[in-house]
Structure formats: C-alpha cells, structure tokens
C-alpha positions as CSV (number, residue, x, y, z in Angstrom):
1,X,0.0,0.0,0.0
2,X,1.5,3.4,-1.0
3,X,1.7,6.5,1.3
4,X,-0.9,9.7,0.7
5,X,0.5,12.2,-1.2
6,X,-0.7,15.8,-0.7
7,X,-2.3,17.6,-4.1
8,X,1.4,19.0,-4.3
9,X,2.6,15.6,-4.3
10,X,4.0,15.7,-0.7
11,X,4.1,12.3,1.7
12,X,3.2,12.9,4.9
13,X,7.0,12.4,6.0
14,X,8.1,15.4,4.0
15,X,5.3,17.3,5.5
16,X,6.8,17.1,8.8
17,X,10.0,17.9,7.7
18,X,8.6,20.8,6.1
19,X,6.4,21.8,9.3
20,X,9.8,21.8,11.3
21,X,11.2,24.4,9.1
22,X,8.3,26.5,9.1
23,X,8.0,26.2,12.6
24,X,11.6,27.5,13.1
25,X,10.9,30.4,10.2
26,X,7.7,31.4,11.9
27,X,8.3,35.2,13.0
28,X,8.5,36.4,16.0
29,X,8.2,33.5,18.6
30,X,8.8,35.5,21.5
31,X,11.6,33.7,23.5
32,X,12.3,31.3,20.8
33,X,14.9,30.7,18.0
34,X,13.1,32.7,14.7
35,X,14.5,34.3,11.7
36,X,15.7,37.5,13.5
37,X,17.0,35.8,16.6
38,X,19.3,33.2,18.4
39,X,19.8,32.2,21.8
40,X,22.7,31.3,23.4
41,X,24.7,28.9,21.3
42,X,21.4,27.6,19.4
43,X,21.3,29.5,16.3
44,X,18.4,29.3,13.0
45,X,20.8,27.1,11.3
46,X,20.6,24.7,14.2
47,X,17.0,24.0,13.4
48,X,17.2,23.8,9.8
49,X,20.0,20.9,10.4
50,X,17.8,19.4,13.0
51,X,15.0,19.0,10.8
52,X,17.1,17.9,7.9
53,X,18.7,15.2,10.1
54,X,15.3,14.4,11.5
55,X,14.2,13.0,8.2
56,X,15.3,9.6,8.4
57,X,12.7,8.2,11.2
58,X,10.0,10.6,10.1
59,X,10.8,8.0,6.8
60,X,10.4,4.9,9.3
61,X,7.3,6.5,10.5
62,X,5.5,6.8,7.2
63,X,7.2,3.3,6.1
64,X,5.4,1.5,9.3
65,X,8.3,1.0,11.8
66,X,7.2,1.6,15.7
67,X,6.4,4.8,17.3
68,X,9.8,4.6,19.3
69,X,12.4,3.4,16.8
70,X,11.3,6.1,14.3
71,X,11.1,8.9,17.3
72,X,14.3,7.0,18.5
73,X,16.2,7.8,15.0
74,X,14.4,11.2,14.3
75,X,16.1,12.4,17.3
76,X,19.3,11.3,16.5
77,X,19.7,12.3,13.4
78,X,18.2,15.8,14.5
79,X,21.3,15.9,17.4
80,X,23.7,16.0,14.0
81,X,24.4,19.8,14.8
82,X,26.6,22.0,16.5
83,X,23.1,22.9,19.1
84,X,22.0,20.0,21.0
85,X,18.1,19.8,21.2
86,X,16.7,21.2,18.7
87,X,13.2,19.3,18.1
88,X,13.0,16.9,20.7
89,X,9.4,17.7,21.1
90,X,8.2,18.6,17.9
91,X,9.0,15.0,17.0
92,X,7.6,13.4,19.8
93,X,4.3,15.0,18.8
94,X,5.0,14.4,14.6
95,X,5.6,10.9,14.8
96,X,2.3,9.4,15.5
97,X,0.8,12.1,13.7
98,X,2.4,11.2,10.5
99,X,1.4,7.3,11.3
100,X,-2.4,8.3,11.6
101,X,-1.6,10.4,8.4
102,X,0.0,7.5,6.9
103,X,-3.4,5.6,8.0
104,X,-5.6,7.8,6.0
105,X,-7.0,9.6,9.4
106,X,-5.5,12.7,10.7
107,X,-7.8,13.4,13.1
108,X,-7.9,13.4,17.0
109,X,-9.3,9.8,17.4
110,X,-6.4,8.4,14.3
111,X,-3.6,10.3,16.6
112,X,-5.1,9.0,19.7
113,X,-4.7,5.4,18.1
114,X,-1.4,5.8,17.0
115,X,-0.1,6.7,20.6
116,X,-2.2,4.2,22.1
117,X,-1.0,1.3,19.9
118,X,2.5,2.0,21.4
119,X,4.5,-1.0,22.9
120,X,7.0,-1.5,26.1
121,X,9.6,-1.2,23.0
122,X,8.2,2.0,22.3
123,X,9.0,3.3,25.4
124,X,12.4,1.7,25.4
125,X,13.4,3.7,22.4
126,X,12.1,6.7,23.9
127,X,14.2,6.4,27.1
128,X,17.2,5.5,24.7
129,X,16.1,8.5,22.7
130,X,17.4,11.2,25.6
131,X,20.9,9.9,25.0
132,X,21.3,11.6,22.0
133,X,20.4,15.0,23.7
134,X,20.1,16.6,27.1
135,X,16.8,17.9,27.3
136,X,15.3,20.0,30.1
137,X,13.1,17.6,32.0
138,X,11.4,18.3,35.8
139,X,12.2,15.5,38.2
140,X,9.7,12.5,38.1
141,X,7.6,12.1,41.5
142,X,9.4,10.6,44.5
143,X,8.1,7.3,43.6
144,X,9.3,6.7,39.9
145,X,12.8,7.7,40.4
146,X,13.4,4.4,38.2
147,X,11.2,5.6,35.5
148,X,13.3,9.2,35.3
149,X,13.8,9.7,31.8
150,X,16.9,11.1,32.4
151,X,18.2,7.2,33.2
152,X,17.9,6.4,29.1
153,X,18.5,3.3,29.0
154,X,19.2,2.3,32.5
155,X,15.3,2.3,32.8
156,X,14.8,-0.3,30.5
157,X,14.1,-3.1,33.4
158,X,11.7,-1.0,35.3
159,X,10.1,-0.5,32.1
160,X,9.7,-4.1,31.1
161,X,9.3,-5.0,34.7
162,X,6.0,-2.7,35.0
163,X,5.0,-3.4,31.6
164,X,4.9,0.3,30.5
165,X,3.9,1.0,27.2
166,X,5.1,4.6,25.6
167,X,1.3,5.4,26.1
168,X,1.6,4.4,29.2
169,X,4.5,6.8,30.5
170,X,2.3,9.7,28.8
171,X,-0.1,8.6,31.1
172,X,2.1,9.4,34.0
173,X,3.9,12.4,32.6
174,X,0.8,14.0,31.5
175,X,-0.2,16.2,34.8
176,X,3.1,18.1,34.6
177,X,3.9,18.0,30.6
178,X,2.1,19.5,27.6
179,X,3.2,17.3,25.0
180,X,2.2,14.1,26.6
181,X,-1.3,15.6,27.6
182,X,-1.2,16.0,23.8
183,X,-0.9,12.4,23.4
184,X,-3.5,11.7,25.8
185,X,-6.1,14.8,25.2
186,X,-6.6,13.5,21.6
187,X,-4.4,16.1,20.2
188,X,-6.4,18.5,21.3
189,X,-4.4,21.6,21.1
190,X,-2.7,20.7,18.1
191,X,-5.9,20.1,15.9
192,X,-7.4,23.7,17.2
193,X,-4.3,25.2,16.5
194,X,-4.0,24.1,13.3
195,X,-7.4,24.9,12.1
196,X,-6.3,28.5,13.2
197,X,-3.6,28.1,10.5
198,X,-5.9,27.5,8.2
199,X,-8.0,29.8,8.8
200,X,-5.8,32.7,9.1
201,X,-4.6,34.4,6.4
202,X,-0.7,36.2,4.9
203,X,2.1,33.9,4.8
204,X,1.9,30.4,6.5
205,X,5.1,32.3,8.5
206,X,3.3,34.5,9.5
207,X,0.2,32.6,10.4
208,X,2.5,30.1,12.4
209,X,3.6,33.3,14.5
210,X,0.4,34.1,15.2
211,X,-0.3,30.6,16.2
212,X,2.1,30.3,18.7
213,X,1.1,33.7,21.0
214,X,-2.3,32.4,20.7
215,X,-1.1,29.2,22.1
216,X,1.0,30.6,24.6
217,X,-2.0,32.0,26.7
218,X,-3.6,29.2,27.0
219,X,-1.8,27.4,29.6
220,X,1.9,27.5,31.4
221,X,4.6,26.5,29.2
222,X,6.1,23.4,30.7
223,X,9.2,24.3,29.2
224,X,9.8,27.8,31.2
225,X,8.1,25.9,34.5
226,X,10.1,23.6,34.1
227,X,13.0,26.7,34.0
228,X,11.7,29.4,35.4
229,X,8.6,27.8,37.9
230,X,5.2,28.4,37.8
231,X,4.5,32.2,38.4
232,X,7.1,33.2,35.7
233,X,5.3,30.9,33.6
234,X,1.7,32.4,34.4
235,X,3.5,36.1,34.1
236,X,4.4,34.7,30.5
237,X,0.8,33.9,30.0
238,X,-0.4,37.1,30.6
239,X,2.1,39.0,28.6
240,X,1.0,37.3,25.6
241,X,-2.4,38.2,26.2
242,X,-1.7,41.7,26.0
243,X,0.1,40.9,22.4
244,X,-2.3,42.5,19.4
245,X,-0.3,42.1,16.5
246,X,3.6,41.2,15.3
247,X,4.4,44.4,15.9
248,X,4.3,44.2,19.3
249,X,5.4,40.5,19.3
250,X,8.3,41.7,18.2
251,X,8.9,43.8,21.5
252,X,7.7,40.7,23.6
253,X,10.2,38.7,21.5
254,X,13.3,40.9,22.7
255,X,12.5,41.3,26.2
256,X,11.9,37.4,26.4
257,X,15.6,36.7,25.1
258,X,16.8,39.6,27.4
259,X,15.3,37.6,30.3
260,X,16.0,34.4,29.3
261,X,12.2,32.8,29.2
262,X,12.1,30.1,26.2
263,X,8.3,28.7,25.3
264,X,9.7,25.8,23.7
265,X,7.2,23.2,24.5
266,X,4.5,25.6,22.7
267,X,6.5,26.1,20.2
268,X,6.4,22.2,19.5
269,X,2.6,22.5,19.8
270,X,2.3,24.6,16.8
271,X,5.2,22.9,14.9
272,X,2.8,19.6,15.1
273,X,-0.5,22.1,14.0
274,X,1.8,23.3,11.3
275,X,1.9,19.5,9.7
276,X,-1.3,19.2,10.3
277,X,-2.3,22.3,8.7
278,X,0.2,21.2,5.7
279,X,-1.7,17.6,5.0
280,X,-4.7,19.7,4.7
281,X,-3.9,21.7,2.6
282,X,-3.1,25.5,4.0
283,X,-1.5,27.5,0.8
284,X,2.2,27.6,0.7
C-alpha cells in the first residue's frame, strides 16, 4: 500500500519535515529561535540541520516502523548539529501524527490510536532516545525515580518490569507536561491550532507566528516551568495576552531573550498544527 500524497505531491514524511522548518521560520516567537533571533549557542541554522537530520525516522514513521524506533532515530539524526536539542518535542508529537496520516486519518481519534498502539519497546526507544540530547526535564515524583527519563537506557528493566507502554508513561507524565497531555487529550491543542492556520490568512510564516502567542496564553509552558517555575510561567501567559499584532510581538520577543524565558514546548505545539495544517492543505 502506498503512502498519501498531498495535491502538491507531498508524503506525509516530507510534511513534517517541512512543518519543522516552518515552525523554526515562523516570526517572531517571543523567547524562541526565529528568523531574526538566536539564543545562546542555538542559532536558525541549528533548526534547519535538526529537521534535515530528523528525516530519516519521520521515513520509518511513514514506512510502518514503531512509534519509538522512528522517534528513537528522528532524534538522533536531528542531534547531528553543533546545538543540542533542537526538536526533541516537535518530533515526539509528529511521529504518531504522520502514522495516523499515513493511516488515511489525521484526526484526534487516528492520533489518539497511533499513541495508544504503542509497545513497552516504544517506550524503550524513547528512554534511549534522551541519550542523543540533554533535554530539560522536571524530576519524576518521589516514587518513579526508576522511570526518570533522564536514566535512558538504564530504565529499560523497570520499564519491562512494569510493563509500561510509551502510552503508558504519557499517562504518568501528562499532569506536569504538555506534550504528553497531547498524546493523551486527543491532540487537542494541536488540531485547534491548526485549524487557526488554516483559517488565518498572509504567509503560512506569518500565520504560524500568530499561532504560537495564541497558544501561549492558554496554559503555562512546561518548558519555562520547568526553568523558570510556575509564576514566571503564568506572568508569560499574561504577557501574551496583551500581544495585538507582530508588531508588538516583536517587542515581547526581545525582552523574552533579554530575560531568558524560552516557550519551547509551545513552540512544539504549533510545529505539530503546522503539519497538520500542511496535509490539509493551508496555501504555501
């Protein structure tokens, strides 16, 4: 059985590639690598490498390998540049979207299939996965010290042990991190985000921008909790509220690097709206 192929004769692979390079072009991001910005020591060209090298398991994805080996390679092909983690969790979120795109339903109940047919493997290759990169993580309640993700693969026993499936470990990650209350909300942020895509108008660069701040006052970013705790997080919240336009995203964008605060999980939010928004078809 052959892939779907887009009316511009994409697979759904190549969309996510393509989403992870709009998602890094997408200007401003307040507190995020864009076009006009880097932070320190991750530049633009970081994230254009990243997705590049990412390309490989989003392949395996669309080819039918499991959730974790094609995260599991994703990620370490993205880690192929000078910037560490890039993508991490854009590609957690764009692999079992491309699998329920792959399955001919892109939709909250295919996505929610795709993560729930996940294995103890899967969840294997996503402990092995945070070897190839550190990424910022919050310490895992008292009681599942084995199951810190920061172990890799040194949790593989507990794992087995337990019988944890990848859906599983979203399960347990979800009340403190937005990408796994992605994969078990149904997607649910990333489908209403990407309908705002779609519905927006200008340049999809543009309309990812505008994406994101809408994003970012919905909820903390467990990314700056995770840095900064809970009030800054909130405080974050409300400054995006107050954004009306670019223009003054712009401004927000500045004072956000000046202070350090970097959205990042939201930012993978809208990366995986942006490939959802590609498959159906938002004008490039």
């Amino acid at each position: 059985m052959s892939n779907p192929v887009s009316e511009r004769g994409f697979e759904p692979a190549r969309h996510a590639e393509l989403a992870l390079l709009l998602e890094v072009a997408g200007t401003p991001k307040p507190g995020n690598v864009d076009r006009r910005r880097d932070l320190s020591g991750l530049c633009f060209e970081h994230f254009l490498t990243g997705a590049v090298g990412s390309a490989a398991g989003l392949r395996l994805a669309e080819d039918g390998a499991p959730v974790g080996e094609a995260f599991e390679t994703a990620v370490a092909g993205m880690s192929k540049q000078g910037g560490g983690n890039t993508q991490f969790g854009c590609l957690l979120l764009l692999v079992p979207l491309v699998k329920a795109a792959v399955a001919g339903d892109l939709s909250p109940e295919g996505a929610t299939r795709a993560a729930e047919a996940t294995t103890v493997d899967d969840a294997v290759s996503f402990y092995r996965a945070f070897e190839h990169v550190d990424v910022a993580v919050g310490d895992p309640p008292g009681d599942a010290s084995d199951l810190d993700v920061r172990r890799g693969s040194e949790a593989e026993s507990a794992l087995r042990a337990e019988g944890l499936t990848l859906s599983d470990i979203m399960e347990l990650s979800a009340e403190r991190d937005a990408n796994a209350r992605e994969w078990t909300g149904g997607f649910a942020r990333t489908f209403r985000a990407a309908e705002s895509i779609l519905n927006d108008e200008g340049p999809v660069t543009d309309r990812v921008a505008r994406a994101f701040i809408d994003l970012l006052t919905e909820e903390p970013d467990t990314l700056v909790v995770t840095n900064h705790g809970e009030d800054v997080a909130r405080d974050v919240m409300d400054r995006a509220a107050s954004v009306s336009d670019l223009d003054e995203a712009e401004t927000l964008a500045e004072e956000f690097v000046a202070e350090g605060i970097n959205p990042g999980t939201t930012a993978d939010i809208v990366c995986a709206a942006t490939f959802v928004a590609l498959e159906r078809g938002v004008p490039l």
